[in-house]
Each structure stands twice: as structure tokens, then as C-alpha cells.
DRENDO-1510 file (C-alpha; in Angstrom, 1 decimal, always signed):
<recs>
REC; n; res; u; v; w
REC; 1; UNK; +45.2; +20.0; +69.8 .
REC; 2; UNK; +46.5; +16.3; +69.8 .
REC; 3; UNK; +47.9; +17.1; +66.2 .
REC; 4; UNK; +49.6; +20.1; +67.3 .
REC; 5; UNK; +52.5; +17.7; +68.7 .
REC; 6; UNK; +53.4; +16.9; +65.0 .
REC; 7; UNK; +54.6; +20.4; +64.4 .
REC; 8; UNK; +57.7; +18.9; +66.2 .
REC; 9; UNK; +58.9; +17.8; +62.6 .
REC; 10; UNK; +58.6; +21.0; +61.4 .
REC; 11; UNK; +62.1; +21.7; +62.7 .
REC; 12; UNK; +64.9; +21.8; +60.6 .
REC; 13; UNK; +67.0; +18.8; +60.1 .
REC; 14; UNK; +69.8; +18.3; +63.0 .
REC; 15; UNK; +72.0; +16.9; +59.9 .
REC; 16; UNK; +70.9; +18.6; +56.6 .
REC; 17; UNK; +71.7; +16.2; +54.1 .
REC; 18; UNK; +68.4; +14.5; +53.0 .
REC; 19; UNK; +68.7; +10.5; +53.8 .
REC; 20; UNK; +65.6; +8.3; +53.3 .
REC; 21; UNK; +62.8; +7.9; +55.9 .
REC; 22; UNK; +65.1; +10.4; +57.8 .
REC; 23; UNK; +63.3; +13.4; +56.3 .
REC; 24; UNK; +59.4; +12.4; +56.7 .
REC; 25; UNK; +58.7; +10.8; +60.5 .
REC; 26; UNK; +55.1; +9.3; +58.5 .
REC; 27; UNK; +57.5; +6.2; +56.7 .
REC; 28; UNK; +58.7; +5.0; +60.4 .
REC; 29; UNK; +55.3; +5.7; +61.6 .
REC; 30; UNK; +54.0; +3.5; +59.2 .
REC; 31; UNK; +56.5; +0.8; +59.3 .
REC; 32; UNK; +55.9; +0.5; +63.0 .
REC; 33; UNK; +52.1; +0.4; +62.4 .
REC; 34; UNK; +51.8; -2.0; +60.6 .
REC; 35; UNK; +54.7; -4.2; +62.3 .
REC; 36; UNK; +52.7; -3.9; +65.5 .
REC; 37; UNK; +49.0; -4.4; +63.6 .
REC; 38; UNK; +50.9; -7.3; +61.9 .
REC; 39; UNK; +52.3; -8.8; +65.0 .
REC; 40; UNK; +49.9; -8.2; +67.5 .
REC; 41; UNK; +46.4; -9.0; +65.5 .
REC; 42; UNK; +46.2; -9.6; +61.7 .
REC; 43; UNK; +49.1; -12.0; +61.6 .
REC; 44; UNK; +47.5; -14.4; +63.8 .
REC; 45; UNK; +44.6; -14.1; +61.7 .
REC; 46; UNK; +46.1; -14.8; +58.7 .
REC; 47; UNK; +47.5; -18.1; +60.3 .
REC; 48; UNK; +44.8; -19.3; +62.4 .
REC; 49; UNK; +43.2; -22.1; +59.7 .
REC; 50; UNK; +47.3; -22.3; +57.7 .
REC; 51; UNK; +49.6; -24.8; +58.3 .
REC; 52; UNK; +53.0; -22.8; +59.5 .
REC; 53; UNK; +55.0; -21.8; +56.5 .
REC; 54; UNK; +58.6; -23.2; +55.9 .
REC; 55; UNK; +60.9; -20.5; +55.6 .
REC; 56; UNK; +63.8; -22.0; +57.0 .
REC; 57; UNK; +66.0; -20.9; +53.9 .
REC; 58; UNK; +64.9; -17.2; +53.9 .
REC; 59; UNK; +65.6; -17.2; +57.6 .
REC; 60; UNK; +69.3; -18.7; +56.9 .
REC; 61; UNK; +69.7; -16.2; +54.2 .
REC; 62; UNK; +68.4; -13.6; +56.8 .
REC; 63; UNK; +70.3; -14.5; +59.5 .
REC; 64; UNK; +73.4; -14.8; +57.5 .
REC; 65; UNK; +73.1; -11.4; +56.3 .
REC; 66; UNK; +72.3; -10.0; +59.8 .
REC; 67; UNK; +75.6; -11.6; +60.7 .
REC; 68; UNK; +77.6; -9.6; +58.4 .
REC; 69; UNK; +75.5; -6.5; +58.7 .
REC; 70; UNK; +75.9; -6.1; +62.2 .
REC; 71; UNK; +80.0; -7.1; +62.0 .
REC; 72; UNK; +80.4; -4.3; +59.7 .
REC; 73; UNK; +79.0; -1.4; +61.6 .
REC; 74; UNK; +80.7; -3.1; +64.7 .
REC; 75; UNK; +83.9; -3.0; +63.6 .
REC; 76; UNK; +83.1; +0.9; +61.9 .
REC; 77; UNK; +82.9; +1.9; +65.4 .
REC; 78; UNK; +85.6; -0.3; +67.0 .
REC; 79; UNK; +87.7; +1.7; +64.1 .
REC; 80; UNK; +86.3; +5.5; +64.5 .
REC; 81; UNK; +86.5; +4.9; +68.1 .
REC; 82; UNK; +89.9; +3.7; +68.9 .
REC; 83; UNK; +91.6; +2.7; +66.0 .
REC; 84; UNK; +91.1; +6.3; +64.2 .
REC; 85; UNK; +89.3; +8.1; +67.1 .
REC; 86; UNK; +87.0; +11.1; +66.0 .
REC; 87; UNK; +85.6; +11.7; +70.0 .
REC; 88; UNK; +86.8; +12.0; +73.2 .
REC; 89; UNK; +84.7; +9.2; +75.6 .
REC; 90; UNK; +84.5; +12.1; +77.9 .
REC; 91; UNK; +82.1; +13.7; +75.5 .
REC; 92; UNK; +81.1; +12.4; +72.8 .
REC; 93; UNK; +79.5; +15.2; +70.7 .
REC; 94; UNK; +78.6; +14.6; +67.0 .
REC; 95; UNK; +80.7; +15.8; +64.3 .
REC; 96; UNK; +80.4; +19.2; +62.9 .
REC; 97; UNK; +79.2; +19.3; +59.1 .
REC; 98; UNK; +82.6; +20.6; +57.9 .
REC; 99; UNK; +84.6; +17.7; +59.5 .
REC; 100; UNK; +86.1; +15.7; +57.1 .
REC; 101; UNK; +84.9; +12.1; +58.7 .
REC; 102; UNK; +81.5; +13.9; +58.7 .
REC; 103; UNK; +80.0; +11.6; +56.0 .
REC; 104; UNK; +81.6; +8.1; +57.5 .
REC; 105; UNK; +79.5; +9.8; +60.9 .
REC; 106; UNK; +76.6; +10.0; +58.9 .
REC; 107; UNK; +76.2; +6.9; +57.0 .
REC; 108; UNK; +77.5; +4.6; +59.8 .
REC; 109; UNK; +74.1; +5.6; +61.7 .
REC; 110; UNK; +72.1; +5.5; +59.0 .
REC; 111; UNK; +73.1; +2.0; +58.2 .
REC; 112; UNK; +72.3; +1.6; +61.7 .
REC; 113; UNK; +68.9; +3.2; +61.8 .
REC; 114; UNK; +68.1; +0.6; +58.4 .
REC; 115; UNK; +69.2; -2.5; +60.6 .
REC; 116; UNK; +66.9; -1.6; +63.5 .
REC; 117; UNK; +63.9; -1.3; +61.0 .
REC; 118; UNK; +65.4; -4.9; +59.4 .
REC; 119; UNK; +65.3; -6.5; +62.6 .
REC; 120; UNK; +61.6; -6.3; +62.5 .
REC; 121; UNK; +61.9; -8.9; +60.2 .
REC; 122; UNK; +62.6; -11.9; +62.7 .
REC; 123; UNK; +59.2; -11.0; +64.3 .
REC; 124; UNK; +57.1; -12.0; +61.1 .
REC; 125; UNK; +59.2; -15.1; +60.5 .
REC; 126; UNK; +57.8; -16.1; +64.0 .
REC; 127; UNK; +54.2; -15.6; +62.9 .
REC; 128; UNK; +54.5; -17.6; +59.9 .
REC; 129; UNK; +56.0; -20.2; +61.3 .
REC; 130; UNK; +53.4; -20.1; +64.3 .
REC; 131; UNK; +56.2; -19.5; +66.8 .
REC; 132; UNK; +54.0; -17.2; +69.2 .
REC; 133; UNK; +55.7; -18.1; +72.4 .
REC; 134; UNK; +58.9; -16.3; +70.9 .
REC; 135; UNK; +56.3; -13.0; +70.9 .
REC; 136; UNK; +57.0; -11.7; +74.5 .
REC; 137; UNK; +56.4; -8.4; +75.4 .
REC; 138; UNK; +60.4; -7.7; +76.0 .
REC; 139; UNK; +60.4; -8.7; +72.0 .
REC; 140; UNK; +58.0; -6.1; +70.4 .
REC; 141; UNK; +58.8; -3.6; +72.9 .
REC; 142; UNK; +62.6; -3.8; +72.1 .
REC; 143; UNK; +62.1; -3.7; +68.1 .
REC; 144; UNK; +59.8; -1.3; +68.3 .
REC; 145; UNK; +61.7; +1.2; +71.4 .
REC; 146; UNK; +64.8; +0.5; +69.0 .
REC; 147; UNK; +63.6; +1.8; +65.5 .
REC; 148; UNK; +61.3; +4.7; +67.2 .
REC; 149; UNK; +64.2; +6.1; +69.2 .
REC; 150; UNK; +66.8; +5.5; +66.6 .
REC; 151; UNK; +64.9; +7.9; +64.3 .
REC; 152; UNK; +64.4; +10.5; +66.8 .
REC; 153; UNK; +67.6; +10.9; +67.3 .
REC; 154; UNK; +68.5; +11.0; +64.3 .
REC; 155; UNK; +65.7; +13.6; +63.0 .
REC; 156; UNK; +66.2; +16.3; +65.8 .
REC; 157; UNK; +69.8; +15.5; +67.2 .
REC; 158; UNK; +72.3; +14.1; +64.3 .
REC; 159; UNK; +74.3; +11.1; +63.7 .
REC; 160; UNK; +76.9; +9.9; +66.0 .
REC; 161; UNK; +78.1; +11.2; +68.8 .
REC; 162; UNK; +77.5; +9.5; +72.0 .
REC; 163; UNK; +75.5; +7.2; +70.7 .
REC; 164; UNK; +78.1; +5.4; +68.8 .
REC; 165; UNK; +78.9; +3.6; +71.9 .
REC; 166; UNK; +75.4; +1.9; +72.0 .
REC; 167; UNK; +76.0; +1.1; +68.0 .
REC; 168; UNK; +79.0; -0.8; +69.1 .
REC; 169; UNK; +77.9; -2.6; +71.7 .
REC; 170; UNK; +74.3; -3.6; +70.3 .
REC; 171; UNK; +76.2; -4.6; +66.9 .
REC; 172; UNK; +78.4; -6.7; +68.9 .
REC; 173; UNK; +75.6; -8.5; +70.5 .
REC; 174; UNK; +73.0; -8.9; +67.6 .
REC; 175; UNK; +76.6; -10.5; +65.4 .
REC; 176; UNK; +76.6; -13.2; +68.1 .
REC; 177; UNK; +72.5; -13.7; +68.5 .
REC; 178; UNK; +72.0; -14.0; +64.4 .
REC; 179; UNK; +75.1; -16.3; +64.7 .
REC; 180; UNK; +73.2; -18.4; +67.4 .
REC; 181; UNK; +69.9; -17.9; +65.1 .
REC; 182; UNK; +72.1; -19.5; +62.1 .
REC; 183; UNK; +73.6; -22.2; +63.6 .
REC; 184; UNK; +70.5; -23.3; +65.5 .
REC; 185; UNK; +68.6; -23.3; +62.1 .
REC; 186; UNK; +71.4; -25.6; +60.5 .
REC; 187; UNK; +71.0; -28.2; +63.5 .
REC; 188; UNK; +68.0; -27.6; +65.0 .
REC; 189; UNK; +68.6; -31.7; +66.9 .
REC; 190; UNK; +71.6; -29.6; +68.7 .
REC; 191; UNK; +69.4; -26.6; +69.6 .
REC; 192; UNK; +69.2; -27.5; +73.7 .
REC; 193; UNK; +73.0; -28.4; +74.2 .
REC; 194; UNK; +73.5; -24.4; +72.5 .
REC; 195; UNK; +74.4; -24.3; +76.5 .
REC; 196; UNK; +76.0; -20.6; +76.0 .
REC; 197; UNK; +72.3; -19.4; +74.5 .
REC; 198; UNK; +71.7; -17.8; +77.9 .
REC; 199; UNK; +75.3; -16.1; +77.8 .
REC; 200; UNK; +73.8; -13.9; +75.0 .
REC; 201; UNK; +71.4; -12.9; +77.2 .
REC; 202; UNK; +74.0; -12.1; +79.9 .
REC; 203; UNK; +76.5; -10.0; +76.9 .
REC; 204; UNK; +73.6; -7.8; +76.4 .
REC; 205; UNK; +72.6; -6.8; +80.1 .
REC; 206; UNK; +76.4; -6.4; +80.5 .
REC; 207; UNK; +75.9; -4.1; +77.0 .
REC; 208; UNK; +72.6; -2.4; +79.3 .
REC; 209; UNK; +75.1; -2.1; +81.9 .
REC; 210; UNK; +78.2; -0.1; +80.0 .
REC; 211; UNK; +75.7; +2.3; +78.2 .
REC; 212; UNK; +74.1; +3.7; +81.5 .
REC; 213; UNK; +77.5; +3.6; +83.2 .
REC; 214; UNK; +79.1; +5.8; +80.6 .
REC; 215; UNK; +75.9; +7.9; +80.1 .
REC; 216; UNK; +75.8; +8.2; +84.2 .
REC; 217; UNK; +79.5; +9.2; +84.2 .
REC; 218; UNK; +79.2; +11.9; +81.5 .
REC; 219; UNK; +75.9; +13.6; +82.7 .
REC; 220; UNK; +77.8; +13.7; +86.3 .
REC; 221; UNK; +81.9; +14.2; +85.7 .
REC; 222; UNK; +81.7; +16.0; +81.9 .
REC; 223; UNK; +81.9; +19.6; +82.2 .
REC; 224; UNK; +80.8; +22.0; +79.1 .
REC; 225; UNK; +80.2; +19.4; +77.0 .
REC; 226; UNK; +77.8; +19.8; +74.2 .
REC; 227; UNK; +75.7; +16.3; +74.5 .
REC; 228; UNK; +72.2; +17.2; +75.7 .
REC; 229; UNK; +72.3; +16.2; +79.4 .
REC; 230; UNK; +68.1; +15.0; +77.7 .
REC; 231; UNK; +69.3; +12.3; +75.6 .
REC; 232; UNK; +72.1; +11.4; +78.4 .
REC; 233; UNK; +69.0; +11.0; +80.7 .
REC; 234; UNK; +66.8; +9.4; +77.9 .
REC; 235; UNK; +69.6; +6.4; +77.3 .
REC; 236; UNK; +69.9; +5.7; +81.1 .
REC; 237; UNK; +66.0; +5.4; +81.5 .
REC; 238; UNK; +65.6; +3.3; +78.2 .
REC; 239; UNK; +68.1; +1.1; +79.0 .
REC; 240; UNK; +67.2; +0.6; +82.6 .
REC; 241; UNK; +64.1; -0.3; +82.0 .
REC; 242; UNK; +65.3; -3.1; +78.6 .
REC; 243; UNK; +67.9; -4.1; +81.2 .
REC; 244; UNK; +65.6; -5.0; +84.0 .
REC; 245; UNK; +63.6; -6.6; +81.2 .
REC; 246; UNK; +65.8; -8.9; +80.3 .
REC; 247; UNK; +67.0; -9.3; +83.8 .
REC; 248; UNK; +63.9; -10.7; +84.7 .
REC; 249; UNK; +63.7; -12.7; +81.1 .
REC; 250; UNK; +66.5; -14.0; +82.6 .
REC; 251; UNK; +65.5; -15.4; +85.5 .
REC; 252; UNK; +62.2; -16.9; +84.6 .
REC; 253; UNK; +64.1; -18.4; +81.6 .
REC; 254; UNK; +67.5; -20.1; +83.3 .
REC; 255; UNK; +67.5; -19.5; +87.6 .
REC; 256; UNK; +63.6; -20.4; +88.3 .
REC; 257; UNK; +63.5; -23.6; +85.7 .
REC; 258; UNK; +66.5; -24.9; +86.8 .
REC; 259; UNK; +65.5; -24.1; +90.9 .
REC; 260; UNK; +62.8; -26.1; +90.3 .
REC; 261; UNK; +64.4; -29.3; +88.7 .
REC; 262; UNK; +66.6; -29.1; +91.7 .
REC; 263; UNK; +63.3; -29.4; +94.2 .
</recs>
């Protein structure tokens, strides 16, 4: 019976043209298995009796990369969204296959749905370099909430749409948060005066913040439109529950410390 749920992905694809790991859900599956096998378990295994590896170049080549990855698909959507504006913020449906931006739609969230499964990479740099502490639950849950829901929507909904709102916004953030990463891998003796660290944390609970607004003000004011009033409901809850995440991340991290140092 518990397998009958994968005939799911015997639908049709919401956006015919066949893209990689799009087609299949077993690749993600698999990815995410392993990451979370990897993270949670083996990896500490592995580095239990191992000195932590120095992969301080990779991560600046990483990081650097990130930086520009994340700019580009931010400033994709600053340009399809009001620059050159395909949707109406009122309802934001996704494009219909014989629209003529269709294939800027479609590869924009692809390249999104790629960096979300790239991200995963910061996780194992932590392991090797026996930075567990980094490991919170906010962390895994985040990369992992991230890929798995990026795919869905993908697979059974389609590209774009409303959700190139959350692509511009969690671009925007992850530019400036690889940026921090890079800088505080150059001059790790400046890491604790990086005094606007915590404001990253604040840009993406603002980011939280926008996306269930918007999603709260189309499910409630947007008549006749198209956008499942499901996936308006799924980005509220998901969001509300990262947002009071990192909220609370937020507070044990920068208001309790310093409350205490005041006592």
C-alpha cells in the first residue's frame, strides 16, 4: 500500500520538455539520501579518528561561484519581473508553453532547482572540516525542505509563476551570505567584528516575511486566478514555520547572549 503513493509520478509532466532530475523523482530522492545519511551519521564516522581536512580553497572557489550563481538568477527575476514583466503580482500564473519567454521561464527555475541541490555542498564542507556546531537542525531542515519542495513544484506544477518571487528574494539573500562566507574565509582574524553577520539573518526573515504576505494577499484579494490556492497555502506554512526557525535562531544567537553579558 505504502508504495502506492509513488504512482504520483506517474502523472504527466506539468512542463513537457524533458530537463534532468526533473523527469525521474528517484535522482532527488537519492541525492537527499545520501546528504542526510552523509550528514547525519556516516560523515561523522568517517571523521571520528581524521584530523579535519583543509579545504579552505575549494570553499573560496565555492563560495565565489555561489556568489555569482545566485546574482545571476537574482537579477533574471529583478528583469522578468519589472524590468520586462511577464506576470501580473496579482497572479502570478506560469507561462503558457506557446509564450515566447516560455523557455527564459523554464530554465531560470531550473537553474534554480540545480542551486538548491548545490547548496548541499556547504553542509559536507562542515563535516570535513569537523564544524558540527554549524549542523543545527534549522540547517538540514532548510537544505533539505528547499531541494524537496523545489522539485515538486516543478514535477507536478511547472516553472515560474508565483514562485519567482521567492527565487528573487532567496537569491538575493544567499548573494549576500556566500559573500559573508567568502570574506570570512579570506580574514578569518576579522570574523567576529563581521558585526552585520546577524543582519543576514534579519534580510531573510524579512524575505519569510514578503513571501507569506504576498502569498496571504493573493489567496485572500486575487479573484479567478489560476495559482493553486494549495501551493499558495503550502508557501505560507513552509515559510512560517523556516521563519519562526530562524526567528528563534535569532534570538538564542544575538538577544539572549548579549542579555546575559549585560547581567
Amino acid at each position: 500500500m505504502s508504495w502506492r503513493v509513488f504512482n504520483i509520478f506517474n502523472l504527466p509532466l506539468a512542463d513537457p520538455f524533458p530537463l534532468p532530475l526533473i523527469t525521474s523523482p528517484w535522482p532527488v530522492i537519492c541525492i537527499l539520501l545520501v546528504y542526510l545519511l552523509f550528514v547525519l551519521k556516516l560523515g561523522r564516522i568517517f571523521m571520528e579518528n581524521r584530523e579535519p581536512y583543509d579545504v579552505k580553497k575549494l570553499m573560496m572557489v565555492y563560495n565565489i561561484v555561489q556568489i555569482f550563481y545566485n546574482a545571476c538568477i537574482c537579477c533574471l527575476a529583478i528583469y522578468w519581473l519589472f524590468i520586462n514583466p511577464m506576470y501580473d503580482f496579482q497572479c502570478m500564473e506560469t507561462l503558457g508553453l506557446d509564450h515566447p519567454e516560455k523557455i527564459w521561464e523554464r530554465m531560470t527555475a531550473y537553474a534554480y532547482f540545480i542551486n538548491k541541490i548545490l547548496d548541499l555542498a556547504d553542509t559536507v564542507f562542515f563535516i570535513v572540516r569537523k564544524s558540527y556546531k554549524q549542523i543545527t537542525t534549522l540547517h538540514v531542515y532548510h537544505h533539505v525542505i528547499m531541494v524537496l519542495s523545489t522539485y515538486m513544484v516543478e514535477r507536478f506544477y511547472g516553472p515560474g509563476g508565483h514562485f519567482n518571487v521567492l527565487g528573487l528574494l532567496n537569491s538575493f539573500v544567499h548573494a549576500i551570505m556566500y559573500f559573508y562566507y567568502l570574506l570570512s574565509s579570506l580574514y578569518p582574524q576579522l570574523k567576529s567584528s563581521f558585526w552585520w553577520k546577524k543582519y543576514i539573518t534579519i534580510i531573510q526573515i524579512i524575505q519569510f516575511t514578503i513571501l507569506i504576505l504576498h502569498s496571504l494577499y493573493v489567496l485572500l484579494f486575487s479573484r479567478n486566478c489560476g495559482f493553486p490556492n494549495s501551493l499558495l497555502l503550502m508557501i505560507i506554512a513552509q515559510n512560517s514555520i523556516i521563519g519562526f526557525m530562524f526567528i528563534k535562531f535569532y534570538i538564542n544567537t544575538y538577544i539572549r547572549p548579549q542579555k546575559k553579558k549585560e547581567e
